[in-house]
C-alpha positions as semicolon CSV with decimal commas, in nm:
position;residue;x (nm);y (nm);z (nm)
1;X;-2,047;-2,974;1,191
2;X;-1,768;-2,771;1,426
3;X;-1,412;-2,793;1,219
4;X;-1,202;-3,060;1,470
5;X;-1,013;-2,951;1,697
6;X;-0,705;-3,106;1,610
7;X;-0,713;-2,919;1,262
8;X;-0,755;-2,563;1,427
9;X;-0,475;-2,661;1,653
10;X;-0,265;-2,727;1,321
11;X;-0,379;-2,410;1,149
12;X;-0,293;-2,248;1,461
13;X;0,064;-2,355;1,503
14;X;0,168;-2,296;1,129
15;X;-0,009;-1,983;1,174
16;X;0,233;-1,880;1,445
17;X;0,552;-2,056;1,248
18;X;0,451;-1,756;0,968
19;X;0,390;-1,470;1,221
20;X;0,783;-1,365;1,328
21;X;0,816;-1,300;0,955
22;X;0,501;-1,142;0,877
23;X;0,545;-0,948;1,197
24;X;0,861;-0,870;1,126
25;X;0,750;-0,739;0,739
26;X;0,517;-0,496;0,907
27;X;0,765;-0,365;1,155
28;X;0,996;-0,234;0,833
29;X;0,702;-0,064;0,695
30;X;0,605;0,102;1,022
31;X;0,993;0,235;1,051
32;X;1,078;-0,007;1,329
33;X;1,407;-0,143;1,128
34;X;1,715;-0,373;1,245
35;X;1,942;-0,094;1,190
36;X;1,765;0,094;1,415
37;X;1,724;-0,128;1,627
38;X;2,075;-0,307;1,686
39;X;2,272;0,022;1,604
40;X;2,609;0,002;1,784
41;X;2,595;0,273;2,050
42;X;2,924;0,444;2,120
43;X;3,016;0,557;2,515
44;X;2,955;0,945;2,541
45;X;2,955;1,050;2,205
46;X;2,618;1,112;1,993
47;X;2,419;0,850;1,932
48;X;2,130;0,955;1,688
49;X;1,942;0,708;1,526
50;X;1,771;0,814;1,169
51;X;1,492;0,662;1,027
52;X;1,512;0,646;0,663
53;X;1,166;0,464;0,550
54;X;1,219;0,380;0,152
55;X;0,975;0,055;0,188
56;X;0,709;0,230;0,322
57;X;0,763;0,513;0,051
58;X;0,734;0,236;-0,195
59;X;0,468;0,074;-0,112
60;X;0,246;0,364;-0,084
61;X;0,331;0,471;-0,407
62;X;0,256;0,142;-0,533
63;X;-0,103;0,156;-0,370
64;X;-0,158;0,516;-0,500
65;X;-0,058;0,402;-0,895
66;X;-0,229;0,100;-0,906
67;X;-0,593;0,226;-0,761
68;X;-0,564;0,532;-0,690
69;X;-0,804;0,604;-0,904
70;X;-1,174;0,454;-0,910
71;X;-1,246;0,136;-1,025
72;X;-1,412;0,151;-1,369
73;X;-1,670;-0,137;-1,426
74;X;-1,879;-0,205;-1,747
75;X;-2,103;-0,429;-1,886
76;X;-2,065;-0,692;-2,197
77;X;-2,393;-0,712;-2,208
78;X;-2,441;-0,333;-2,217
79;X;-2,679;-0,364;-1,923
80;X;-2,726;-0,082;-1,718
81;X;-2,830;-0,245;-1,433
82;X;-2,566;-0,428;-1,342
83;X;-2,349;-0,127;-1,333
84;X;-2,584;0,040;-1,107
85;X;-2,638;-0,216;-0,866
86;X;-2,266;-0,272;-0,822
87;X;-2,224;0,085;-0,726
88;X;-2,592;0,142;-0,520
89;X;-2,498;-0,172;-0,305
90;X;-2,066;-0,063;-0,285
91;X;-2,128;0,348;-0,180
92;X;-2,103;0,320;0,181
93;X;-1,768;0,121;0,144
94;X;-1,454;0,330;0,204
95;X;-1,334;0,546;-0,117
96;X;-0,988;0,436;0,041
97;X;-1,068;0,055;0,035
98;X;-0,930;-0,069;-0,244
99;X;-0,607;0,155;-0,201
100;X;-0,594;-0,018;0,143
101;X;-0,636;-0,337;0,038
102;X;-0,380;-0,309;-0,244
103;X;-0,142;-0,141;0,017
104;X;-0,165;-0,421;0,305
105;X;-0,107;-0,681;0,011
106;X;0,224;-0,506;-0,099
107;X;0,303;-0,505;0,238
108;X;0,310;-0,924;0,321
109;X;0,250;-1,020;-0,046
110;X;-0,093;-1,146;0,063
111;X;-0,417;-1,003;0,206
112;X;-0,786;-1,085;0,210
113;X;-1,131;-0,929;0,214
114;X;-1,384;-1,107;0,438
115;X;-1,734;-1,003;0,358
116;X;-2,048;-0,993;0,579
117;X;-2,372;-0,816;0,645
118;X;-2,360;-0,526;0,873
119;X;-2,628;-0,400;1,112
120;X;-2,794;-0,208;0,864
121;X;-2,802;-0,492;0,628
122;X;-2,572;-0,384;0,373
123;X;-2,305;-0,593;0,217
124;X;-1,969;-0,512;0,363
125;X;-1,618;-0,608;0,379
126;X;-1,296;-0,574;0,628
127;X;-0,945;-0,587;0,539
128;X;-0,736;-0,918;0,685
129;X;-0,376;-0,961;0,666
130;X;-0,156;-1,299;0,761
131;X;-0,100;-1,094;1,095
132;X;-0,428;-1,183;1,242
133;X;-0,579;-1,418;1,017
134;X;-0,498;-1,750;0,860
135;X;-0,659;-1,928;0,560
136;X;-0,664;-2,258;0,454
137;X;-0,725;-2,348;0,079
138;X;-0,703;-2,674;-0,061
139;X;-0,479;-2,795;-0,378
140;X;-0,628;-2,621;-0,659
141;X;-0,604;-2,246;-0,429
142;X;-0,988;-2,281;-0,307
143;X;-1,066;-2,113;0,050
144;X;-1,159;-2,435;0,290
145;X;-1,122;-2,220;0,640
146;X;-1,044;-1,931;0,716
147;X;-0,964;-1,826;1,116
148;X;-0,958;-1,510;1,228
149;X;-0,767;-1,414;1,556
150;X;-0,848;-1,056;1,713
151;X;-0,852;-0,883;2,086
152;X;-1,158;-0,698;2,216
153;X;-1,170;-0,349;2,377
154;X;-1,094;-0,339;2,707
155;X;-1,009;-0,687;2,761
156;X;-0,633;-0,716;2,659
157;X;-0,612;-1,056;2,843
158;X;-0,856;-1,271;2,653
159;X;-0,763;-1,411;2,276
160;X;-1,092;-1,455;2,006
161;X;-1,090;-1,666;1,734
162;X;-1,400;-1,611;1,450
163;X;-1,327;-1,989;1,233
164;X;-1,531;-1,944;0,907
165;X;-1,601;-2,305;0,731
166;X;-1,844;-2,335;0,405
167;X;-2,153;-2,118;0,508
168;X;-2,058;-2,096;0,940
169;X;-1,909;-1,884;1,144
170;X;-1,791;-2,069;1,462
171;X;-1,666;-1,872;1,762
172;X;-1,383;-1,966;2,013
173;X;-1,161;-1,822;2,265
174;X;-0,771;-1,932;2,241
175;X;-0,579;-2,048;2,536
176;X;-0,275;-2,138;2,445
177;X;-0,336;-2,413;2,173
178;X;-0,667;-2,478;2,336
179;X;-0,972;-2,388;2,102
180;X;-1,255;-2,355;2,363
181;X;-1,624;-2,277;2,165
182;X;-1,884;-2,041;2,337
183;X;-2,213;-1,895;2,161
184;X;-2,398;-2,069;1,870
185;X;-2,270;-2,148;1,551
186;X;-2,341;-1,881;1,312
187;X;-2,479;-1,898;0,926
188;X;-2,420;-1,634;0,650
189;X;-2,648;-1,596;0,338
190;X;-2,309;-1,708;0,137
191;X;-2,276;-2,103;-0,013
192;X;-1,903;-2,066;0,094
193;X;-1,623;-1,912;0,286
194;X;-1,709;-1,528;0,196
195;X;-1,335;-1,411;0,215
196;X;-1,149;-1,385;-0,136
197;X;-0,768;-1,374;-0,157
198;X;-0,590;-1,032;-0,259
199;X;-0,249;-1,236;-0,372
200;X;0,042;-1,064;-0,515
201;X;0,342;-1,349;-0,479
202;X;0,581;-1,564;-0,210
203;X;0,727;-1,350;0,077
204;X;1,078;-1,395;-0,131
205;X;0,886;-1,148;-0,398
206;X;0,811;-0,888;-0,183
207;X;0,943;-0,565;-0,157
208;X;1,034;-0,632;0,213
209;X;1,305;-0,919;0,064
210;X;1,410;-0,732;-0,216
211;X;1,502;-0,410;-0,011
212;X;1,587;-0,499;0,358
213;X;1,938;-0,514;0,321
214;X;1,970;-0,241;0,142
215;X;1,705;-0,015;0,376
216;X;1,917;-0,150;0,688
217;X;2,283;0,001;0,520
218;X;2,108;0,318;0,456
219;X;1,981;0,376;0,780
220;X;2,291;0,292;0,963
221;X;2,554;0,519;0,726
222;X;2,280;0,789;0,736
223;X;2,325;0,756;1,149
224;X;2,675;0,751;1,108
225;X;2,715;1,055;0,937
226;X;2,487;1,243;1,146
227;X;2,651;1,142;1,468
228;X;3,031;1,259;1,326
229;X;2,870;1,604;1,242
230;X;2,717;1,613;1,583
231;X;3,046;1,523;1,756
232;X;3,236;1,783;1,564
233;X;3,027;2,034;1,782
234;X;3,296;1,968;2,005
235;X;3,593;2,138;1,894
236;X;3,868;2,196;2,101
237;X;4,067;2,514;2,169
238;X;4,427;2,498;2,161
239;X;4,632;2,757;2,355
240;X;5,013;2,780;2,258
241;X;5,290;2,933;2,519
242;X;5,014;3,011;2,767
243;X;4,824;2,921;3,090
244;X;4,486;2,993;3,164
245;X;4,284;2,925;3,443
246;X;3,943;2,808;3,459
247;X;3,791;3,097;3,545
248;X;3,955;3,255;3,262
249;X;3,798;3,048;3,011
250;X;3,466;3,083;3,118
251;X;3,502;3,483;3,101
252;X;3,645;3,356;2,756
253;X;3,357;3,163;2,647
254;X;3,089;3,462;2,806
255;X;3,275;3,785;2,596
256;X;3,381;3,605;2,307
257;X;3,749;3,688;2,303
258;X;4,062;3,658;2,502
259;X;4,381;3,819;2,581
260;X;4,703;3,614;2,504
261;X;5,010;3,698;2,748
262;X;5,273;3,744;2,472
263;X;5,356;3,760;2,107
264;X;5,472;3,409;2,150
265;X;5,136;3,267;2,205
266;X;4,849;3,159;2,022
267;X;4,512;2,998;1,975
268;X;4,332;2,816;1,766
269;X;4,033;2,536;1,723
270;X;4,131;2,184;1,646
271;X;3,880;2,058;1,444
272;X;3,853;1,701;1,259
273;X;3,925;1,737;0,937
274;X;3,654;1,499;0,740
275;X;3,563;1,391;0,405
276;X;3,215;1,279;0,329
277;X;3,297;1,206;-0,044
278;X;3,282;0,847;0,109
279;X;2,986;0,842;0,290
280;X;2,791;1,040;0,028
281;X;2,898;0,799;-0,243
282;X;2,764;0,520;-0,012
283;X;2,471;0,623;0,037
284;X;2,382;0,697;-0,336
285;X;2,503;0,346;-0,430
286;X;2,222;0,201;-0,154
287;X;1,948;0,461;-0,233
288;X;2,007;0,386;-0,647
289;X;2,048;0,028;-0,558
290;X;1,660;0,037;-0,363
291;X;1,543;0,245;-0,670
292;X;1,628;-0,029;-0,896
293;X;1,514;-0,356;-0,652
294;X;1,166;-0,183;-0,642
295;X;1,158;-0,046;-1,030
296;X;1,026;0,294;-0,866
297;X;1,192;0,619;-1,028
298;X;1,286;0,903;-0,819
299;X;1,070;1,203;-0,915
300;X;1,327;1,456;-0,707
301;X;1,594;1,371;-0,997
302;X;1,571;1,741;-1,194
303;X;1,426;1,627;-1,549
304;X;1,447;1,856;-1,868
305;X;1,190;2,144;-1,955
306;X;1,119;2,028;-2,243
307;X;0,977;1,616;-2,170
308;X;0,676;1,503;-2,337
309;X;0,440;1,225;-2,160
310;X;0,568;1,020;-2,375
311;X;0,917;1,012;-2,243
312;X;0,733;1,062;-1,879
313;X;0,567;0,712;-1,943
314;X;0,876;0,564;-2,056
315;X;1,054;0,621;-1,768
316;X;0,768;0,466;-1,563
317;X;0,762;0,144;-1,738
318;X;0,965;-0,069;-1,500
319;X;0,682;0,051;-1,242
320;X;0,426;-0,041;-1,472
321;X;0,553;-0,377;-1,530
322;X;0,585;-0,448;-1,160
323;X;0,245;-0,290;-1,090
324;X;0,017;-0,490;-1,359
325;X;0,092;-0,765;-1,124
326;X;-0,033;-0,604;-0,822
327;X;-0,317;-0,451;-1,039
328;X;-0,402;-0,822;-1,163
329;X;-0,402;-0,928;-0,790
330;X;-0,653;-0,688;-0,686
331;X;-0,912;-0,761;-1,031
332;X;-0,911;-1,160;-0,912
333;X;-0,975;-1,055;-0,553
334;X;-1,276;-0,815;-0,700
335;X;-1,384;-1,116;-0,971
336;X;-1,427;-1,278;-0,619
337;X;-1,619;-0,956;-0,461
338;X;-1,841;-0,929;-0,723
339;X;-1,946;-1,320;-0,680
340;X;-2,057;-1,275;-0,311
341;X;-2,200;-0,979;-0,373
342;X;-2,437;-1,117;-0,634
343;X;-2,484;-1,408;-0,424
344;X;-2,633;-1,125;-0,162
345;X;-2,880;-0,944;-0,392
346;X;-2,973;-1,311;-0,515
347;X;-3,079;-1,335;-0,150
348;X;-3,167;-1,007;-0,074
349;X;-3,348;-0,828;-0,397
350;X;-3,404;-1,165;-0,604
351;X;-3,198;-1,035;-0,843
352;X;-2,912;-1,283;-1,058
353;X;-2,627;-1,111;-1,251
354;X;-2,302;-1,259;-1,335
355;X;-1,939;-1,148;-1,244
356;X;-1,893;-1,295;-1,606
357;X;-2,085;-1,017;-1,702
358;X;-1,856;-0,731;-1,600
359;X;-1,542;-0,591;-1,735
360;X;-1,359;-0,458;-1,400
361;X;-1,042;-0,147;-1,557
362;X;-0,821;-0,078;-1,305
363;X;-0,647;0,280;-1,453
364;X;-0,300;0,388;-1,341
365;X;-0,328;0,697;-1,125
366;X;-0,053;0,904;-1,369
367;X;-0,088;1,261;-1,534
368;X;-0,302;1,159;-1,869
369;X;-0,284;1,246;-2,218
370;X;-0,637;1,268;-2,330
371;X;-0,582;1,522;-2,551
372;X;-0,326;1,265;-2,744
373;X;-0,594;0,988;-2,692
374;X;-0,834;1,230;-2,841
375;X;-0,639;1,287;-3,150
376;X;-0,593;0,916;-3,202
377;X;-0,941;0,840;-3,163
378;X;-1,025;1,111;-3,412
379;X;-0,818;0,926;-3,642
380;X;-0,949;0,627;-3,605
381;X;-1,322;0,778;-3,652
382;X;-1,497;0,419;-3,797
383;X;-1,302;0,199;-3,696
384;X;-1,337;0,146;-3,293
385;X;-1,696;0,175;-3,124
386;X;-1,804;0,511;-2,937
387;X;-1,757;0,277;-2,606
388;X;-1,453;0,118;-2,656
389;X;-1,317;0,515;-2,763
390;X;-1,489;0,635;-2,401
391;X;-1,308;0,364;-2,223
392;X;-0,977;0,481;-2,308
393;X;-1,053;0,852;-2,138
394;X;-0,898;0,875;-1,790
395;X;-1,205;1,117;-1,647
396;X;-1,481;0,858;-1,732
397;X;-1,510;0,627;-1,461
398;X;-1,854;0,479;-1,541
399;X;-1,840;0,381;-1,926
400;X;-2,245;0,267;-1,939
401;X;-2,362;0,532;-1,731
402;X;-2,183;0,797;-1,997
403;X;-2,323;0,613;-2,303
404;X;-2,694;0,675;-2,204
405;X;-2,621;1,008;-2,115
406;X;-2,446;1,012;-2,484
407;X;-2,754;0,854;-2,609
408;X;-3,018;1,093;-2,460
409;X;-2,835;1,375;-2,552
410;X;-2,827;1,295;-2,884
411;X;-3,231;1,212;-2,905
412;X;-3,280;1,547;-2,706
413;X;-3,042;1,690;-3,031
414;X;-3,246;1,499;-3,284
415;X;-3,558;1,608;-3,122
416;X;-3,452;2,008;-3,064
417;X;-3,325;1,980;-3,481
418;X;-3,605;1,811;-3,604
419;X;-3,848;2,090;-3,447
420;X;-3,628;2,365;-3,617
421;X;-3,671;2,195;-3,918
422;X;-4,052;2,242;-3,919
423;X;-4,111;1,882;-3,759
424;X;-4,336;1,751;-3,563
């Protein structure tokens, strides 16, 4: 049964209500600021305006430490299969998927994955964001609806709306707040709305809120500055006891020098005379004060020769602390992948697995010390299993898969010794 009208129409307008500040949020990240934007133009004198993009730099970074790396998965079970399937039926996704994922949620605090089967019958997945898509969950967080809005190629005058409810996928054109259906109703091999929810916090936790102010200061006193150095171009020539004519001054300006009348007279450039002790201390307090907001570290800041990785690490660990957030956001939007996905090859390949099943490591994308995790696992030879010791190593991204080769190796060893023994 079609979702009522009345309902869409609801969705529709809250959706809207949201969209000036979720527009808004992704205009800062593209560069498109308020300081930029409203910057106070002065009559005849330059009137550069500098982009200065810290949220954008932030969030990237963000994206590139929390899963930058691969995505390690493993089995409780110690089943093989699992692992395998996960990655047969997940290859032709986008190595920069996650990263993209993680990247459009830092950007409105929010973004989903809707999942579906393409034309070559594969399990698949787009990115949504709160900028074309709304979703409606009910009081305990559950997906009810989701709607998708979108434009088609080369018809920029028509608006589509894709309204996904339980196992259906109804389609409608948008006039205005008119819903108007056309085609069939559609039906997915999923028992529910297959979009999960990548969900880092409220808008008011965003980096966006944290750092506007501060991004908008910068970019204006950044402007400022570079427009008084431009006008300074400018200087004036001052000519004492004298009188030139015009001509004279551009046979001046051509040769480079000039002939004054008398010992009485004189020339010189007036020049402003400025101080950018001011502006310079400004702008450090702003760019310090975004540092801190965001918990990022600035990695231009010279450092001594002589720092371990320890001390490296500890200077990251306000970033860590903000990003195990993100990083838990992205595992309960993949706990949710993993659960359509095995409702597909349920469909598909008769097979049944459990997300329950599988341990999903997200690992930091930072320099490594596996040399120092080497040592420690040396030292605690006995006391930790082989697979739990493998886990901790930043260049194994497939735990399971590197126990069976551990495991054959080792037979192939047992064999090749036993038959130098004199075995059979």
């Amino acid at each position: 049964m079609p979702v009522s009208l009345e309902l869409l129409q609801n969705c529709k307008e809250e959706y809207e209500l949201n969209l000036v500040q979720y527009n808004k949020m992704q205009s800062y990240y593209d560069g498109k600021t308020d300081a930029l934007a409203n910057y106070q133009m002065v009559t005849e004198r330059a009137n550069n305006k500098i982009s200065n993009n810290m949220l954008q730099k932030f969030i990237n970074e963000e994206a590139a430490y929390c899963v930058g790396n691969k995505i390690t998965y493993s089995s409780y079970a110690n089943d093989p299969d699992i692992i395998e399937d996960v990655r047969v039926n997940t290859i032709h996704w986008s190595e920069k998927h996650d990263r993209e994922l993680c990247k459009e949620a830092l950007i409105f605090n929010e973004a989903y994955e809707l999942y579906y089967i393409n034309t070559d019958g594969l399990f698949s997945s787009i990115i949504l964001t709160p900028n074309d898509s709304y979703v409606l969950r009910d009081d305990i967080g559950n997906v009810v609806l989701v709607i998708r809005f979108f434009m088609k190629k080369f018809d920029l005058i028509t608006r589509y709306a894709d309204v996904y409810e339980g196992n259906t996928i109804t389609h409608y054109t948008v006039e205005g707040s008119n819903f108007v259906q056309y085609g069939t109703v559609d039906t997915t091999i999923f028992s529910r709305v297959p979009v999960s929810v990548c969900n880092i916090g409220t808008i008011y936790e965003s980096l966006f809120n944290n750092i506007k102010g501060a991004q908008d200061g910068y970019e204006t006193i950044t402007s400022d500055l570079i427009n008084e150095i431009s006008d300074m171009r400018n200087a004036f020539l001052v000519l004492t006891n004298c009188q030139v004519e015009d001509d004279d001054l551009g046979k001046m300006k051509q040769l480079g020098v000039m002939q004054l009348p008398n010992k009485d007279s004189s020339a010189q450039f007036l020049i402003k005379t400025l101080s950018d002790t001011f502006i310079q201390n400004a702008m450090t307090t702003l760019r310090e004060n975004m540092y801190e907001l965001s918990n990022h570290i600035n990695h231009n800041e010279k450092l001594s020769s002589n720092t371990s990785s320890l001390a490296m690490k500890n200077r990251l660990i306000g970033l860590q602390q903000k990003c195990t957030n993100n990083v838990q956001a992205v595992q309960d939007c993949i706990k949710l992948r993993l659960q359509f996905l095995f409702e597909y090859l349920k469909v598909k390949q008769n097979k049944s697995y459990s997300y329950a099943d599988i341990d999903i490591k997200l690992t930091p994308n930072i320099p490594s010390d596996d040399l120092m995790m080497a040592q420690i696992l040396s030292q605690l030879n006995g006391k930790v299993s082989t697979k739990t010791g493998i886990k901790q190593l930043s260049f194994v991204s497939n735990v399971d898969a590197e126990m069976e080769l551990l495991a054959d190796e080792n037979k192939a060893n047992s064999v090749g010794g036993a038959l130098l023994n004199g075995g059979v």
